[in-house]
TORLO-471603 format. One record per residue (C-alpha): y, z, x. Coordinates in steps of 0.001 Angstrom, whole numbers, padded with zeros to 6 digits, always signed. Layout:
<vextis>
YZX...
</vextis>
This chain:
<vextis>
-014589+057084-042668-010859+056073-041802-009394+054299-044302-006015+053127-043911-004300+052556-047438-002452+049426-046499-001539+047259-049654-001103+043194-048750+002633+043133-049297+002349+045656-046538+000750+043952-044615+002869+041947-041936+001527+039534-040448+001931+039392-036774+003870+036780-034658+001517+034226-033540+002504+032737-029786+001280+029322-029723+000766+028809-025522+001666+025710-024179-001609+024110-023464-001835+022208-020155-002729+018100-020551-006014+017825-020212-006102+015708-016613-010099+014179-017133-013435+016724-016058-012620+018183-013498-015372+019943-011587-014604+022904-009474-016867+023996-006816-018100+026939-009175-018944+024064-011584-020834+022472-008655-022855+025088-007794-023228+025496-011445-024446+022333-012129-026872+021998-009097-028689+025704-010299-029277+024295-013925-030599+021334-013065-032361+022172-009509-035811+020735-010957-034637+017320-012092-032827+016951-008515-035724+018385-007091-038255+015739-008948-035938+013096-008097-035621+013963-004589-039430+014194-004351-039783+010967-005945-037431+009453-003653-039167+010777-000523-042591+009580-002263-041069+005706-002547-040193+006156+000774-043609+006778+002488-045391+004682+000225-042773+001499+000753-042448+002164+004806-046666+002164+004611-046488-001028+002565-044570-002887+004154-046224-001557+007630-049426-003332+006308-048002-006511+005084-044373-006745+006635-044065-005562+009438-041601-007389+011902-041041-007305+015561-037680-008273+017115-036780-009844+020382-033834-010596+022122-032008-012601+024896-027962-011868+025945-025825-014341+026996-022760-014046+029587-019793-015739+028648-017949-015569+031773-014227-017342+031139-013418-020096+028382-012233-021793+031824-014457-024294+033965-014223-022757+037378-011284-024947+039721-012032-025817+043145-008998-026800+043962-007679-023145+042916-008207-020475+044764-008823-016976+042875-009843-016553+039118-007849-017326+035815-008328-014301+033851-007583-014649+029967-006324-012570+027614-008526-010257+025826-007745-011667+022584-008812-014903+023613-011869-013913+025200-013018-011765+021730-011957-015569+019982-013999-017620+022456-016820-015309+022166-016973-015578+018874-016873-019348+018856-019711-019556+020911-021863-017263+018663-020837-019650+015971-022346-022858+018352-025169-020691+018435-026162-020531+014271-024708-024009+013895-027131-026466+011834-027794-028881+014093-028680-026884+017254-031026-025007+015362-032773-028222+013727-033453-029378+017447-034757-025469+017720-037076-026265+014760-038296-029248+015977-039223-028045+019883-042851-028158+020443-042143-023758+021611-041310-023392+018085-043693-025916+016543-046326-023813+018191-045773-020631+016446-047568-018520+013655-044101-018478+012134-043335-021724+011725-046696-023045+011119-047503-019967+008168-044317-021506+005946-045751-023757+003337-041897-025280+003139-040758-026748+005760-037511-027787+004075-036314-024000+004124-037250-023337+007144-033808-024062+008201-031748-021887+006043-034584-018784+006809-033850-019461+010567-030123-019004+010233-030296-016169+007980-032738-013800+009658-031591-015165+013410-029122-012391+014437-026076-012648+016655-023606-010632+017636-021430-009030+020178-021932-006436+022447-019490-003404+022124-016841-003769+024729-018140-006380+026609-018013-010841+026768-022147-010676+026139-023461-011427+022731-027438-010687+021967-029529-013289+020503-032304-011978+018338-034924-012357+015917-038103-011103+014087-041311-011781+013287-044783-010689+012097-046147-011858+015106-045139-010377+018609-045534-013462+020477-043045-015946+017992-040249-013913+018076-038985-014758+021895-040285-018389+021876-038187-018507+019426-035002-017135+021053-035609-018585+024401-035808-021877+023048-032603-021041+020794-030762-019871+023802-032033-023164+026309-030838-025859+023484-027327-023208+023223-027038-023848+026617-027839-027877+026848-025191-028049+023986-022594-026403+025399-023009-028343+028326-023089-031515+026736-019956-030539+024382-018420-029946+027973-019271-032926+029646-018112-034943+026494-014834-032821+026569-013804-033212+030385-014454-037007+030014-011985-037073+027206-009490-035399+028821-010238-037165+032647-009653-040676+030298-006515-039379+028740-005157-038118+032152-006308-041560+033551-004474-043214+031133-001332-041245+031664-000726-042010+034788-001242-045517+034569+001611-045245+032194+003607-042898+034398+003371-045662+037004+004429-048412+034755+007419-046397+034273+008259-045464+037634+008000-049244+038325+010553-049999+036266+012754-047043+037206+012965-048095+040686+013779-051777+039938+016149-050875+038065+017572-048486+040747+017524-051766+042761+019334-053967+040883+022175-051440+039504+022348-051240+044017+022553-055033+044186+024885-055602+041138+027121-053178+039923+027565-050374+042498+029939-052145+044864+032184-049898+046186+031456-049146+049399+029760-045457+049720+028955-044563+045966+025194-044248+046653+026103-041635+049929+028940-039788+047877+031790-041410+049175+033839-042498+046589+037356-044500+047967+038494-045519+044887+038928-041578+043847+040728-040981+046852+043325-043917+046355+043773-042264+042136+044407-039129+043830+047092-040816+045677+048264-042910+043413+048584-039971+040859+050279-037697+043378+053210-040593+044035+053457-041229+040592+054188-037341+039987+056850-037245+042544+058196-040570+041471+058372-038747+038235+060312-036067+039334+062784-038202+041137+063734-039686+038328+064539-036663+036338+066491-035477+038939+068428-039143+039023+068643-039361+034779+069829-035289+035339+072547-036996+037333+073399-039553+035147+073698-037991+031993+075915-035028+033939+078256-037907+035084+078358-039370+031735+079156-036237+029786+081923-035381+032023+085920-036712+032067+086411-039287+034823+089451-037164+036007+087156-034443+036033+084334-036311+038873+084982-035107+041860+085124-037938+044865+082366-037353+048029+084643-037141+050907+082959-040709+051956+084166-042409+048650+087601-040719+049687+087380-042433+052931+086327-045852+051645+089346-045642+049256+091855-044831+052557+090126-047760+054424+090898-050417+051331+093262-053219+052330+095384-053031+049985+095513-049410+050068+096199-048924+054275+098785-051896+053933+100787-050139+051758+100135-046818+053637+101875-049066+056618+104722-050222+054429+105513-046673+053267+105025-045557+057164+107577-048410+058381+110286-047619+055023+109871-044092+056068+110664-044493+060087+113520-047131+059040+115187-044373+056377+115009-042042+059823+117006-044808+061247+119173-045510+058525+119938-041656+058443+120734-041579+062011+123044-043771+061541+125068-043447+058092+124805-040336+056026+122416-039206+053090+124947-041008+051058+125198-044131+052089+124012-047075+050153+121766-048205+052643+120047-044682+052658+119985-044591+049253+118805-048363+048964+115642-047535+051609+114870-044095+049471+114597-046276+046398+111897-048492+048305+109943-045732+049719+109841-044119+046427+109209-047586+044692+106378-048103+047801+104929-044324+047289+104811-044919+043327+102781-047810+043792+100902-046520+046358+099996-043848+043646+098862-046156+040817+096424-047993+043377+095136-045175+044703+094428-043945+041231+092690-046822+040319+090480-047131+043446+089468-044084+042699+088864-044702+039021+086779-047389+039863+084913-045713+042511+084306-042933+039688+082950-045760+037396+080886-046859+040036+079551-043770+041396+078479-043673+037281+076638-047461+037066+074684-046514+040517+073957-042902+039338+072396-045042+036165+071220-047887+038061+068923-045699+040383+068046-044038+037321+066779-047008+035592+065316-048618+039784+063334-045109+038944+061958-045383+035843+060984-049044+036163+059343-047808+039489+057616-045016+037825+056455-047423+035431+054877-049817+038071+053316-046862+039912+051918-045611+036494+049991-049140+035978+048643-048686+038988+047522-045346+038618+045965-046449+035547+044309-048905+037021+042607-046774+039812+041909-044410+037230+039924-047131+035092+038182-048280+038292+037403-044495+039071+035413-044425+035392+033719-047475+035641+032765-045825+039040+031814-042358+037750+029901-044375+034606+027616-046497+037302+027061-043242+039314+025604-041136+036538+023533-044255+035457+022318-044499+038811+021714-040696+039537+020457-040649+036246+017687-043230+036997+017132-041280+040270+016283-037981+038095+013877-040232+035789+012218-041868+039379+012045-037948+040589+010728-036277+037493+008397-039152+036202+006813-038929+040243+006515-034986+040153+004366-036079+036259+002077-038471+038503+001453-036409+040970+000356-033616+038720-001890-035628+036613-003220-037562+039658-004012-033269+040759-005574-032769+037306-007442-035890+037773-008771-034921+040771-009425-031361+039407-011782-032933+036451-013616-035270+039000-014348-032423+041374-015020-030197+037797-017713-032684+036479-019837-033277+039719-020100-029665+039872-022771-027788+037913-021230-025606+035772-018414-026917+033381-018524-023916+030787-019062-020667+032154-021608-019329+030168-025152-018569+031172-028359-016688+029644-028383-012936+031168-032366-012505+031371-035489-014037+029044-036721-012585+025805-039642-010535+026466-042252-009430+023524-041124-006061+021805-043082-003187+023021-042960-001574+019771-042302-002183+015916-038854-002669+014784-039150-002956+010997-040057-001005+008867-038429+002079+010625-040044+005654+009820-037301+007359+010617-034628+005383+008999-036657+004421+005316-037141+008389+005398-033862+009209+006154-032367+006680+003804-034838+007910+001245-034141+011365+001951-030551+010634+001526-030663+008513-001358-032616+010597-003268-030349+013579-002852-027326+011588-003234-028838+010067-006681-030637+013648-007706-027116+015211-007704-024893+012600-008732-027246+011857-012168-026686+015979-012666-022944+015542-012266-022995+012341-014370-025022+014370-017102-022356+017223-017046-019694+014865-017216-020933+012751-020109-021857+015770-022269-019114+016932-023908-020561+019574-026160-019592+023005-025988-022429+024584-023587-020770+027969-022127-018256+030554-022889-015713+028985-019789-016078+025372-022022-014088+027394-025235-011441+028890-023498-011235+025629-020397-011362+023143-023306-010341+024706-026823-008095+026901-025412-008786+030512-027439-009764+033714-026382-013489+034023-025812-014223+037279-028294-018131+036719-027187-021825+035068-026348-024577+035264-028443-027830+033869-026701-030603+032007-028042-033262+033899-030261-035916+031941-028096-034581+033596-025000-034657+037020-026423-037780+039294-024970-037899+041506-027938-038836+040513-031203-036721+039663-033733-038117+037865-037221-034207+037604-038347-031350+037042-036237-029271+037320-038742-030179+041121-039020-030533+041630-035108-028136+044352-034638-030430+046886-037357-033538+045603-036683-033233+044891-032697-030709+047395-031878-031943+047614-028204-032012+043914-027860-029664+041789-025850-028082+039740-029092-027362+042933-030534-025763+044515-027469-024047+040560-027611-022638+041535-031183-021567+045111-030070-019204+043528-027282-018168+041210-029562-017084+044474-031995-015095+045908-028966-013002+042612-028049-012285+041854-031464-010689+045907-031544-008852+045347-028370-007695+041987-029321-004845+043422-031605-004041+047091-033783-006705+047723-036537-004064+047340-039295-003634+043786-038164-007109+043056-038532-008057+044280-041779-009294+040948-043383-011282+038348-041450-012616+034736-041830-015654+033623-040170-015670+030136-039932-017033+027188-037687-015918+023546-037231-019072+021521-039524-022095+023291-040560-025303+024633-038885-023648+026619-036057-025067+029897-037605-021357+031501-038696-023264+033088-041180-025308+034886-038577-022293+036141-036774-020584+037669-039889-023806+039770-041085-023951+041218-037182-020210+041366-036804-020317+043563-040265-023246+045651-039636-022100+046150-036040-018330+047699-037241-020383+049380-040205-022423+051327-037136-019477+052443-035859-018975+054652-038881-015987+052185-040301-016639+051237-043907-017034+047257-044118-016836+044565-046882-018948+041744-046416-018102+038653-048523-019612+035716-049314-017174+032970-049544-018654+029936-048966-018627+028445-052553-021134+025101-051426-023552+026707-049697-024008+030911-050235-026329+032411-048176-025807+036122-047907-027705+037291-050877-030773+035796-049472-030786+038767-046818-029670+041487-049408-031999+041374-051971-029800+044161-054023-026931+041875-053804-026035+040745-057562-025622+037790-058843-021976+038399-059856-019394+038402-057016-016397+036545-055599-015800+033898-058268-016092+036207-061254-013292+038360-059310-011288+035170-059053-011210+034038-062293-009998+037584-063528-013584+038478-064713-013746+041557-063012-013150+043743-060643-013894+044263-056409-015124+047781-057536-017254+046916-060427-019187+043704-058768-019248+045428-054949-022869+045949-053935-023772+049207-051696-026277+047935-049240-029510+049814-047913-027135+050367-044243-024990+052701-044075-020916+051853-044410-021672+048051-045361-020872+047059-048951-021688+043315-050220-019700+041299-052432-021552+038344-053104-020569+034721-053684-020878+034550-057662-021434+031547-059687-020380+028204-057660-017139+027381-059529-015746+023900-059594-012568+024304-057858-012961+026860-055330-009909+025799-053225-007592+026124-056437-009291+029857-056857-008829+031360-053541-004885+030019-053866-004250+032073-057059-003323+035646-056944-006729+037296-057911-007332+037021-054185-004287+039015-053696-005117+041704-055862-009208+041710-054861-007525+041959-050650-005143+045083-052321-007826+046714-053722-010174+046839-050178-007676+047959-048378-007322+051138-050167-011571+051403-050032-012755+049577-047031-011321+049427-043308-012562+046021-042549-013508+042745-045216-014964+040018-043385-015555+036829-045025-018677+034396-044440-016658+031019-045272-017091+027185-045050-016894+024600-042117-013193+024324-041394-013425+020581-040993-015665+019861-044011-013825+021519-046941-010653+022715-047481-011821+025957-048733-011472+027637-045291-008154+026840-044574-006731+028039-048158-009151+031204-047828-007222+031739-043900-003832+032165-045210-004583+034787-047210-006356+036782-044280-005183+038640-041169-006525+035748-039143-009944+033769-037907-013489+033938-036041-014156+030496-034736-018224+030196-033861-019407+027882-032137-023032+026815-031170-024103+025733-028193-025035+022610-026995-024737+021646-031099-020932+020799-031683-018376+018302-029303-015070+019799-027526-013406+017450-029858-014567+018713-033258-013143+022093-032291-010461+021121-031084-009730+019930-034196-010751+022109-036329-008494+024705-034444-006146+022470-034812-006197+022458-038486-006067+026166-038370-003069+026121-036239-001025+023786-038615-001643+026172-041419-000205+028985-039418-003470+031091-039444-004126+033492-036669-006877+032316-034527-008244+035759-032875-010828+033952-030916-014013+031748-030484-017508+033023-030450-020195+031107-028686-023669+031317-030408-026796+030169-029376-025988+030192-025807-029431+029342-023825-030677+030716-020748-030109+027926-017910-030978+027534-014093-027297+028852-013461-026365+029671-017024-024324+032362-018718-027271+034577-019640-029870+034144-016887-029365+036942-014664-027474+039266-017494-030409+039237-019271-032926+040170-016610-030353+042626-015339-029745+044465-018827-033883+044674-019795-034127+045891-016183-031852+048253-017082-033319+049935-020191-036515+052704-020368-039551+051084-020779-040253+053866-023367-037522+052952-025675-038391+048882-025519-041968+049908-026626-041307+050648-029507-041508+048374-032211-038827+047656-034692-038486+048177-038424-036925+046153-040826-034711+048548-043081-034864+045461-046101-037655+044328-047747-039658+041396-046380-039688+037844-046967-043266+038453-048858-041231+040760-051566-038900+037936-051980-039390+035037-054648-040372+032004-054067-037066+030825-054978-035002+032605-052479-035785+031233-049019-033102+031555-047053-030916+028200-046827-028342+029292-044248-027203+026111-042483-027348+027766-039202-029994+030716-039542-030810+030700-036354-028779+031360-033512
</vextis>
């Protein structure tokens, strides 16, 4: 025995790492899980996919016997939405868009209600099994256009006509006549269209030649009234040629007269001393009168003073007398030639402004007239644009009558020909050489298909919708802690076991007690001894056989020579001293309410290294006991005897008793049974562990069964396989006494005594 003396204010408890869990994104299945899924339940896909197949050839044979159909068809060649031109030589090609579109309109002629009433009432149809075996005749109608088929051929401008019936022989009557009254419609529909649009074009051009009637006359009169300048209608216009030279006159006129007013107002800015006299005013001035009569006088005084001094002296009276005259004479010479030429400068100033003013008043006459010609010249341009605009009107409205009298002429030579609407049947429905409905090889195939399709999707829909906790991947996937162990189902066991809550004595070469020996070993690896000392064994609601697990789990560790305490500590239901007969009736509660001791009311069992402390009388408040300090002191005194105490305690989520009893312990065993307890209860019953701070060490999964695909299928054959033959032959003894030596009274009422 190792016994570690570790006292519980020595005992410190280890960090606990709470992992970030990841969100939980909905079930999803990985392909393991598929493969999984399709192994466990291979015999309900199988049964479904046999019963599938099964409908199949029994529906196929049915409706062979009593429906069977046969299908004929006719195609029909739509050539060109266009009638066919003789007047135009190659072929109008449309667009593929509008070929797919006129195609398709056609197909709709085709089902249209009223061609196929005239189909119903041909004598062709009227003579068929078909129409003669329908006791309504007022549906007949609406069966015609829904089982009547048409559609397109891939690629191409031919659509397929079709339809089926029980007879060979209705099926293309049927067609044939759909596709003759198809064609007789569209015909008529074309005939009726091309005389719609030959009256329209009809009456257009009697109204384009009403119009071009009155165009020309009034061509005629604007000739006879208001064009009458000579050569407007041939482009020559005379009265723009006389504006043109009018308006160049007028600009030179213009410009003579600056130059004269230039003049003028130079003249009368200037001093009149300061105008210079043209040598021909100077002349005019010389050639006055008065002026060359005193030129004479002053000549003949001048040749007389000569005289005069010739004969007296410069001194003489007479010389001086004749020198006052000719100075007298040449002064008033002087003053008249100054004023002939002040009045010639005065005059060269009233002509400079009288041509000035000749010029303006002649610019102004030449400017009425060039208005004038310029009005004329509108008027002119005004009746010339009415009149070539007339002549456009008379040119475009003839080019519009002589293309409608073409298309005229086109729809005339259109509608004696034959063929308005270039569609035509492409061959005659013939009697189908073989059966088209029902199809072997598609009803199998579909059933084949269907029932593999349905067989695997109800397994997937099964696995999806069950959300208990079914294998060891489902704890650690879904409640997200360490996976200490699987037990598997007593029922899949091979050797026998009357107890499985002793398995590991009295089955030690079975496979749930080589289950409870692995679970020993990862529950030693999962942390250090010391940290371990004291353990809860718990499960989320009753009847998941925790009990179970702590008896193995302690007789297990007492096997491998380590002294073990085994406590019953489930106050509302106590179960352990129904499989230790020895047990006494004393235990936990007397311990808690300070009437004794753990080494006074501990029970030595008949296996070696396992001592029992069982639960005691049920006290009232149990959750109030296991908070006081007795607990303390009972957990101080095993650890100085005992190297592990594990506790057999209450649901987690049904009384708070576990919870309280946790936090007083090194940590928890969460069991689990199979196929017995949701995701969600554990999840919250871990969660409740969590929030106390307790150590979770990890979840065992009991009760696992043995599945197409499961956990334990193949471990199980493989580990039997794997043992002597001799050793499994023998049979096993039960080291406590039997359920006979028991009273009456003490049948075992564990909530989950069976794993």
């Amino acid at each position: 025995m190792t016994t570690v003396p570790v006292t519980t204010q020595d005992r410190i408890p280890m960090p606990m790492h709470v992992a970030t869990r990841p969100v939980q994104a909905g079930p999803g299945l990985s392909l393991s899980d598929m493969i999984r899924i399709l192994k466990q339940r291979i015999f309900m896909i199988a049964f479904i996919f046999i019963l599938f197949i099964s409908a199949s050839f029994g529906l196929t044979l049915w409706l062979i016997k009593n429906h069977p159909l046969y299908r004929s068809g006719a195609a029909v060649l739509v050539e060109s939405p266009f009638a066919k031109n003789p007047m135009e030589f190659g072929e109008n090609l449309p667009q593929a868009e509008m070929m797919n579109r006129f195609v398709a309109d056609q197909m709709f002629i085709v089902k249209d209600d009223s061609l196929l009433s005239e189909v119903l009432n041909d004598t062709d149809t009227r003579g068929t099994s078909w129409y003669r075996e329908q006791p309504d005749k007022n549906v007949l109608l609406q069966e015609l256009q829904g089982d009547l088929d048409v559609r397109q051929s891939q690629g191409t401008s031919i659509f397929i006509v079709s339809f089926a019936t029980k007879n060979v022989e209705d099926a293309p009557k049927i067609v044939n006549t759909t596709v003759r009254k198809y064609i007789d419609k569209v015909q008529k529909m074309s005939q009726e269209k091309y005389a719609r649009e030959l009256t329209k074009f009809q009456q257009q051009e009697t109204d384009l030649k009403r119009d071009l009637k009155q165009i020309r006359d009034q061509r005629d009169t604007m000739i006879a009234s208001q064009l009458g300048s000579p050569g407007l209608t041939s482009n020559i216009n005379v009265a723009g040629e006389v504006w043109r030279a009018l308006a160049m006159q007028a600009a030179g006129l213009e410009m003579q007269q600056l130059q004269l007013k230039a003049q003028f107002d130079n003249l009368k800015g200037l001093d009149p001393s300061e105008i210079m006299l043209s040598p021909t005013v100077q002349m005019m001035i010389d050639q006055d009168p008065q002026v060359s009569g005193m030129k004479i006088n002053l000549i003949d005084l001048r040749q007389a003073q000569n005289t005069i001094l010739q004969r007296v002296g410069p001194k003489h009276t007479s010389a001086h007398q004749i020198r006052n005259q000719i100075e007298s004479a040449q002064k008033m010479l002087d003053e008249i030639l100054e004023q002939k030429k002040q009045e010639a400068r005065q005059y060269q100033i009233i002509s400079a402004e009288t041509a000035w003013l000749n010029a303006v008043n002649a610019q102004i006459q030449l400017q009425e007239r060039v208005d004038g010609a310029k009005a004329e010249q509108r008027d002119a341009d005004r009746k010339l644009a009415q009149y070539q605009s007339l002549q456009e009107q008379q040119q475009l409205l003839e080019e519009q009558n002589r293309r409608v009298s073409d298309q005229i002429n086109s729809l005339q030579l259109i509608m004696r020909g034959q063929e308005m609407v270039r569609v035509r049947p492409f061959g005659q429905a013939m009697a189908a050489l073989e059966r088209s409905f029902p199809s072997w090889t598609i009803n199998m195939s579909v059933g084949t298909m269907l029932g593999l399709v349905i067989g695997i999707g109800l397994a997937v829909l099964l696995e999806v919708i069950d959300t208990s906790i079914r294998t060891s991947r489902d704890v650690t996937r879904h409640v997200h802690i360490p996976i200490l162990g699987t037990v598997p189902e007593l029922d899949d066991e091979e050797l026998p076991i009357e107890r499985v809550e002793l398995a590991v004595h009295t089955a030690p070469r079975s496979m749930i007690a080589e289950a409870f020996r692995n679970i020993r070993a990862n529950l030693a690896l999962s942390s250090p001894a010391e940290r371990q000392r004291s353990l809860l064994i718990t499960s989320a609601k009753p009847e998941e056989g925790k009990s179970a697990v702590a008896i193995n789990l302690a007789i297990s560790i007492a096997q491998n020579n380590r002294r073990v305490l085994l406590v019953d500590a489930n106050f509302h239901r106590p179960v352990l001293k129904n499989f230790f007969p020895k047990a006494r009736p004393e235990g936990l509660s007397n311990i808690l309410i300070g009437q004794g001791t753990l080494e006074e009311l501990a029970t030595p069992t008949d296996l070696p290294n396992l001592d029992l402390l069982s639960s005691g009388p049920i006290p009232p408040n149990p959750a109030e006991l296991l908070a006081g300090n007795y607990l303390r002191t009972m957990l101080q005194e095993a650890a100085g005897t005992y190297d592990q105490v594990i506790f057999d305690g209450p649901p987690t989520l049904l009384v708070s008793d576990a919870v309280v009893l946790a936090g007083s312990l090194d940590g928890v065993v969460l069991v689990c049974r199979a196929k017995a307890v949701s995701r969600g209860v554990v999840q919250r019953a871990r969660d409740q562990l969590e929030r106390a701070n307790v150590r979770i060490f990890g979840g065992i999964l009991n009760a696992a069964r043995v599945t197409r695909g499961g956990y334990f299928r193949e471990q199980i054959r493989s580990y039997y396989d794997y043992q002597p033959a001799e050793v499994l032959k023998v049979s096993t003894r039960a080291a406590l006494p039997s359920d006979e030596d028991k009273p009456q009274d003490q049948e075992p009422k564990d909530e989950s005594a069976s794993a």
